[in-house]
C-alpha positions as a Markdown table, in Angstrom:
| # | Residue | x | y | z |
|---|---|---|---|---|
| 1 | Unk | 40.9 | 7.6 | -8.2 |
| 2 | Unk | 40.1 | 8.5 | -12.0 |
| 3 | Unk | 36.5 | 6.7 | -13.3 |
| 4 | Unk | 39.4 | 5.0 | -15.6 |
| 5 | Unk | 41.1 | 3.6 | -13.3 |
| 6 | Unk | 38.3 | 2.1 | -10.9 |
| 7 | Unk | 36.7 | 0.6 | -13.9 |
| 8 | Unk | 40.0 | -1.1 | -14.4 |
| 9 | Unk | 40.6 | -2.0 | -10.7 |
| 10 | Unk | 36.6 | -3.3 | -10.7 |
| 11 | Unk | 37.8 | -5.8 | -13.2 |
| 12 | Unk | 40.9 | -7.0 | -11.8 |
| 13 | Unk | 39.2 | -6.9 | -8.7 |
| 14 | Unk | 35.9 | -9.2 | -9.2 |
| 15 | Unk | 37.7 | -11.6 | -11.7 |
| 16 | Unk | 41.1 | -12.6 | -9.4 |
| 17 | Unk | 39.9 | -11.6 | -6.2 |
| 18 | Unk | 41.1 | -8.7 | -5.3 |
| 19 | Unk | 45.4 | -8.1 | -3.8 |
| 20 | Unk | 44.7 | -10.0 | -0.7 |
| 21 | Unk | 47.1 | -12.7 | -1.4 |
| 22 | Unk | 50.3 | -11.7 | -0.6 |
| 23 | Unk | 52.0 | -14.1 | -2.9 |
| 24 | Unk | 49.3 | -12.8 | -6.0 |
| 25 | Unk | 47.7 | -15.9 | -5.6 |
| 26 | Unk | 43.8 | -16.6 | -6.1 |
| 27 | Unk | 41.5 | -18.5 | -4.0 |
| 28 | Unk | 40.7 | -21.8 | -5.3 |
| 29 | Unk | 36.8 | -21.1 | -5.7 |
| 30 | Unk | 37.9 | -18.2 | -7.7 |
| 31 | Unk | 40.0 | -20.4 | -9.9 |
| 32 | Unk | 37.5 | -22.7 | -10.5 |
| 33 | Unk | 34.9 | -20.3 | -11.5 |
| 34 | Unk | 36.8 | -19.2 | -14.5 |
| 35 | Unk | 36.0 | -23.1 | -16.1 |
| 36 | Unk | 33.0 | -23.8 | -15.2 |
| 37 | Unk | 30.1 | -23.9 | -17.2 |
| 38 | Unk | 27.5 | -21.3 | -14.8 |
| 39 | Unk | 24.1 | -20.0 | -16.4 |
| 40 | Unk | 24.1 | -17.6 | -12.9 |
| 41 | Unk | 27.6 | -16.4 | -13.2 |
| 42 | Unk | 27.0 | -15.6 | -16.8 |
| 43 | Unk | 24.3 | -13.3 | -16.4 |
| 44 | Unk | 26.4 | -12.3 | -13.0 |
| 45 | Unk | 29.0 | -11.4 | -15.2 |
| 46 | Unk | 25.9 | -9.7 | -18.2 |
| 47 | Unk | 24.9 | -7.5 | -15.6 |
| 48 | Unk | 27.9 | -5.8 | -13.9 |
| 49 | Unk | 29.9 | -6.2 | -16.9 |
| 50 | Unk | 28.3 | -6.5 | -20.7 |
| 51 | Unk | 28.2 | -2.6 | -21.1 |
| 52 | Unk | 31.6 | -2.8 | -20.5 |
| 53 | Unk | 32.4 | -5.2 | -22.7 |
| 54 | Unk | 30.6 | -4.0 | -25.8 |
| 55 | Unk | 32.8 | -0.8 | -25.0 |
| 56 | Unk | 36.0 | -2.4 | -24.9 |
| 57 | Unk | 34.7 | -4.8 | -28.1 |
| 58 | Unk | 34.3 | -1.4 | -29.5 |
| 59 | Unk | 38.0 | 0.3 | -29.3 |
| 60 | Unk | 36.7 | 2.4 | -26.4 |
| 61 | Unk | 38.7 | 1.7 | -24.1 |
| 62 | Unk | 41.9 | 1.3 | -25.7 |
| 63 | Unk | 43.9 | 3.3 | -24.0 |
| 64 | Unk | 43.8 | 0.8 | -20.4 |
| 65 | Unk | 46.7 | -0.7 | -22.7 |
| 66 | Unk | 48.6 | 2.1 | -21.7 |
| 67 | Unk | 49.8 | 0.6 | -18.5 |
| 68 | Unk | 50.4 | -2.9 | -16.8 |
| 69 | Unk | 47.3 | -3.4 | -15.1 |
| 70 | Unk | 44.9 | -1.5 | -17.7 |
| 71 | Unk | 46.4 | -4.0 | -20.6 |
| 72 | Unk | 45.5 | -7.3 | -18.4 |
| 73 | Unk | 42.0 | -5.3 | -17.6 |
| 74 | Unk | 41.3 | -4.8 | -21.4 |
| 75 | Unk | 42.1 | -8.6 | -22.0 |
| 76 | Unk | 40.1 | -10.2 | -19.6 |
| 77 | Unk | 37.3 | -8.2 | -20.3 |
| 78 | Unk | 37.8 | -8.6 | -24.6 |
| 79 | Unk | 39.3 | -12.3 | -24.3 |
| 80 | Unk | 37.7 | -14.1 | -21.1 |
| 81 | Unk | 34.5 | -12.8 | -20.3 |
| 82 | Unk | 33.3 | -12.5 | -23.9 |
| 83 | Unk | 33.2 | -16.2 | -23.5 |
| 84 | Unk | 30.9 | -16.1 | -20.7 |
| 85 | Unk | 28.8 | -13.1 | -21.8 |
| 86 | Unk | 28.2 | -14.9 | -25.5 |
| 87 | Unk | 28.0 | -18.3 | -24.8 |
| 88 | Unk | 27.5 | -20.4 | -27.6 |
| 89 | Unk | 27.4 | -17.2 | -29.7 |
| 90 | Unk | 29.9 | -16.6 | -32.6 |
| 91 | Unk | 30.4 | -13.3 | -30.3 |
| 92 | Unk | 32.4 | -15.3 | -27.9 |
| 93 | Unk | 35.5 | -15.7 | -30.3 |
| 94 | Unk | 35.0 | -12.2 | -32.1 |
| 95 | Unk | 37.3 | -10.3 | -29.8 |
| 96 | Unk | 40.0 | -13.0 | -29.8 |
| 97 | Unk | 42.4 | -11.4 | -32.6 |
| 98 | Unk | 42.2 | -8.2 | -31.0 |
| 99 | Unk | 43.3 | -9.7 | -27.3 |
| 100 | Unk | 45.9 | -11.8 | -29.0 |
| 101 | Unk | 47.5 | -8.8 | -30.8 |
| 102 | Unk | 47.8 | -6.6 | -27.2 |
| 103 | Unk | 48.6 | -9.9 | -25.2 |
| 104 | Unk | 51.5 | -10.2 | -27.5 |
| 105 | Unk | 52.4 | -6.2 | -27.0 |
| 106 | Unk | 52.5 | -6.3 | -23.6 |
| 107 | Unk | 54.8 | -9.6 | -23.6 |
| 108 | Unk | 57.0 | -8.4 | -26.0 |
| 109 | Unk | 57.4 | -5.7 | -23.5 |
| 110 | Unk | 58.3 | -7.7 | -20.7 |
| 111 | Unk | 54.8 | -6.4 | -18.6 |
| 112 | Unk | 54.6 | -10.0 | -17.8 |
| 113 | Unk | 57.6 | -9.9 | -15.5 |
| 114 | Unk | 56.2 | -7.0 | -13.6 |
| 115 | Unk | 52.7 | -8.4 | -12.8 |
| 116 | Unk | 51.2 | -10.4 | -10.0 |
| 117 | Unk | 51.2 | -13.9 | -11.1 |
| 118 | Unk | 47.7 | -14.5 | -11.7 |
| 119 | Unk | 47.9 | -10.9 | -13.3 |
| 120 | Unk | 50.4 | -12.0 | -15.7 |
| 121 | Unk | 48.1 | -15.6 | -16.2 |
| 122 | Unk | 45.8 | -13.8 | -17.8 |
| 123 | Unk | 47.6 | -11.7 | -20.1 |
| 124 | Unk | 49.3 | -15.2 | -21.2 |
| 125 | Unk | 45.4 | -16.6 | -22.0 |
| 126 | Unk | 44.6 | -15.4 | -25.5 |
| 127 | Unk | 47.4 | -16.8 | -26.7 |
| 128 | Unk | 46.0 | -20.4 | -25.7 |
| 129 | Unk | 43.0 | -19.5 | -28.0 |
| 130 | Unk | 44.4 | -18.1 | -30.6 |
| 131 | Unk | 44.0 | -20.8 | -33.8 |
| 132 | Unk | 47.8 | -19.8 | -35.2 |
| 133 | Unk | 50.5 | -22.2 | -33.9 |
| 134 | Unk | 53.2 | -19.8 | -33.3 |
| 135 | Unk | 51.3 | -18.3 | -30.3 |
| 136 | Unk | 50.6 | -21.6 | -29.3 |
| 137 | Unk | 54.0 | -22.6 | -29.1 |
| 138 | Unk | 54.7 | -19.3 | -27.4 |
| 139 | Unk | 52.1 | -20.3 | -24.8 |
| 140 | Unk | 53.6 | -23.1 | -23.7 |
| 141 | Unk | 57.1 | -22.0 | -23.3 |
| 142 | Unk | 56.0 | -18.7 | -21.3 |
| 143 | Unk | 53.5 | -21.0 | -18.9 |
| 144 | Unk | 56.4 | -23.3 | -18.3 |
| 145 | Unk | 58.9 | -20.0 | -17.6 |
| 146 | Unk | 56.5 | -18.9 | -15.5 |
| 147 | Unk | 55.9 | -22.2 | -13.4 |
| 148 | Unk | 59.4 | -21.8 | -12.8 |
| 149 | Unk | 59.7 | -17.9 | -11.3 |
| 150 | Unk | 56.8 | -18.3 | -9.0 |
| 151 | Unk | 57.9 | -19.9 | -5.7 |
| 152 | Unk | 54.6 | -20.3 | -3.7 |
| 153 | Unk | 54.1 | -24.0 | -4.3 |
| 154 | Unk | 50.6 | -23.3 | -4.7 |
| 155 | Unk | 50.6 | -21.1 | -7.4 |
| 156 | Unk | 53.4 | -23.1 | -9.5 |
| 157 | Unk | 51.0 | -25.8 | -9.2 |
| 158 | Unk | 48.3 | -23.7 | -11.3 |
| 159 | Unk | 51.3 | -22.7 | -14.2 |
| 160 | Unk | 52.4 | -26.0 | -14.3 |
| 161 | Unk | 48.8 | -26.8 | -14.9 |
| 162 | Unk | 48.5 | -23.8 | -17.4 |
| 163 | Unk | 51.7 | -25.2 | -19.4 |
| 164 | Unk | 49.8 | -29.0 | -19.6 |
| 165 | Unk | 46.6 | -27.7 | -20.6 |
| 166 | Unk | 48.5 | -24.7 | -23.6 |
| 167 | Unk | 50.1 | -28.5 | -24.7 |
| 168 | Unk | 46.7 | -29.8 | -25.2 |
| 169 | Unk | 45.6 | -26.8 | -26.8 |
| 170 | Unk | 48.9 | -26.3 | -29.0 |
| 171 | Unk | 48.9 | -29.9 | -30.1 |
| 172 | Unk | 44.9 | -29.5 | -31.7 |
| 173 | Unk | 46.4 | -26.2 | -33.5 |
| 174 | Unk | 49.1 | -28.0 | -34.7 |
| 175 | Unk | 46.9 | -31.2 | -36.0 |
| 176 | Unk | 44.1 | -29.5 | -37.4 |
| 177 | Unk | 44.9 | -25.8 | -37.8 |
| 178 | Unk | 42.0 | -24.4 | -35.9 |
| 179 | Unk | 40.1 | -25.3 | -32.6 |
| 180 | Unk | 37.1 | -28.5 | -34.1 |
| 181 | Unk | 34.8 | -27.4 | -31.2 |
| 182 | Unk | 34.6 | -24.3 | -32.3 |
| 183 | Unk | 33.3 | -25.1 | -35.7 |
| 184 | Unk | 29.1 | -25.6 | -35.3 |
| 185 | Unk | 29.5 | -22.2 | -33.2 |
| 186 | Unk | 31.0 | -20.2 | -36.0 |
| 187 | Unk | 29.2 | -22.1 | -38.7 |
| 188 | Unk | 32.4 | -24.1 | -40.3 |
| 189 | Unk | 32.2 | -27.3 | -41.5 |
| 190 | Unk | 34.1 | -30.0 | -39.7 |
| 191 | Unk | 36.1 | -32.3 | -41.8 |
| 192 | Unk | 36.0 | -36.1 | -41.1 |
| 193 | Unk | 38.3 | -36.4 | -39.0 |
| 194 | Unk | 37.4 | -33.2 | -37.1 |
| 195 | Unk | 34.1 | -34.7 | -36.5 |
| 196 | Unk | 36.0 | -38.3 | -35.5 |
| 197 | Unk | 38.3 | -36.1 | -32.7 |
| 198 | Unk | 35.1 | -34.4 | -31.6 |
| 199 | Unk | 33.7 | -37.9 | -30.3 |
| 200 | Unk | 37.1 | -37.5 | -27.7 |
| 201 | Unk | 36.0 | -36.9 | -24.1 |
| 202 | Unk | 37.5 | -33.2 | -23.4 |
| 203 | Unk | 38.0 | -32.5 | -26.9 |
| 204 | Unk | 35.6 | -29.3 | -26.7 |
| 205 | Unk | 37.5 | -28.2 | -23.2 |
């Protein structure tokens, strides 16, 4: 095995868990552990992979995208665990435009269809945080295509979830153009109503 490539299987492998599931399923600690709000798992995460991270954030490792597996690698690492390594840090959203941007490469090229499920999840994700409505849109309707091609009830059940929560997501883009909760983090100014919304239980996910 190439250093390349056990770097990339290190990722797939701590963040879903491994190919045990036949079905491409993860466990539904593992699940939950991507939402939550976890000082330990953050520095967890800091320690085995911030090094990483910075390389990737840097165009370092750029070339993963050159198969499958490598692509959904480089997006996790640029797109979900930036948000646990930089916490509350404008750092956490830097790297979106740049995991949106190979997201969408490897979707136009179908690499979806050829993924394990929870595989393909992920490479769906940056899309859902992307502030521009036509990924949004495109969120949704790939979440709900998937929900539909998986057959283990179990993981339709998390797509189907997926689809309701890129809605949520699609329908703040679509009302106010960008992400409110976002705004003291990255130093905008909220507008009236933004700051009205923000009061909303949930409205900060």
């Amino acid at each position: 095995m190439t250093p390349v490539m056990s770097e990339i299987d290190e990722v797939l492998s701590f963040w879903l868990g491994g190919d045990a599931d036949p079905a491409g399923d993860v466990s539904d600690e593992t699940f939950a552990r991507y939402w939550r709000k976890d000082p330990s798992f953050d520095a967890e995460l800091r320690e085995r992979f911030g090094a990483l991270a910075e390389r990737a954030a840097r165009g370092e490792l750029d070339a993963w995208a050159a198969t499958p597996r490598g692509r959904v690698a480089l997006v996790i690492l640029l797109d979900q665990l930036s948000r646990n390594l930089y916490r509350g840090d404008p750092k956490s959203f830097a790297q979106d435009d740049k995991a949106a941007a190979l997201a969408v490469a490897g979707l136009d090229a179908g690499e979806h269809r050829t993924l394990r499920p929870m595989q393909a999840y992920f490479l769906i994700m940056p899309l859902m945080h992307a502030e521009d409505l036509g990924l949004q849109e495109r969120c949704v309707e790939l979440f709900d295509e998937l929900a539909q091609f998986v057959s283990e009830p179990g993981l339709r059940k998390r797509f189907e979830g997926g689809a309701d929560f890129a809605r949520r997501h699609r329908d703040i883009v679509a009302r106010f153009g960008r992400f409110p909760h976002r705004n003291v983090t990255l130093s905008r100014a909220s507008t009236p109503e933004e700051l009205e919304f923000l009061k909303q239980p949930g409205s900060g996910f």
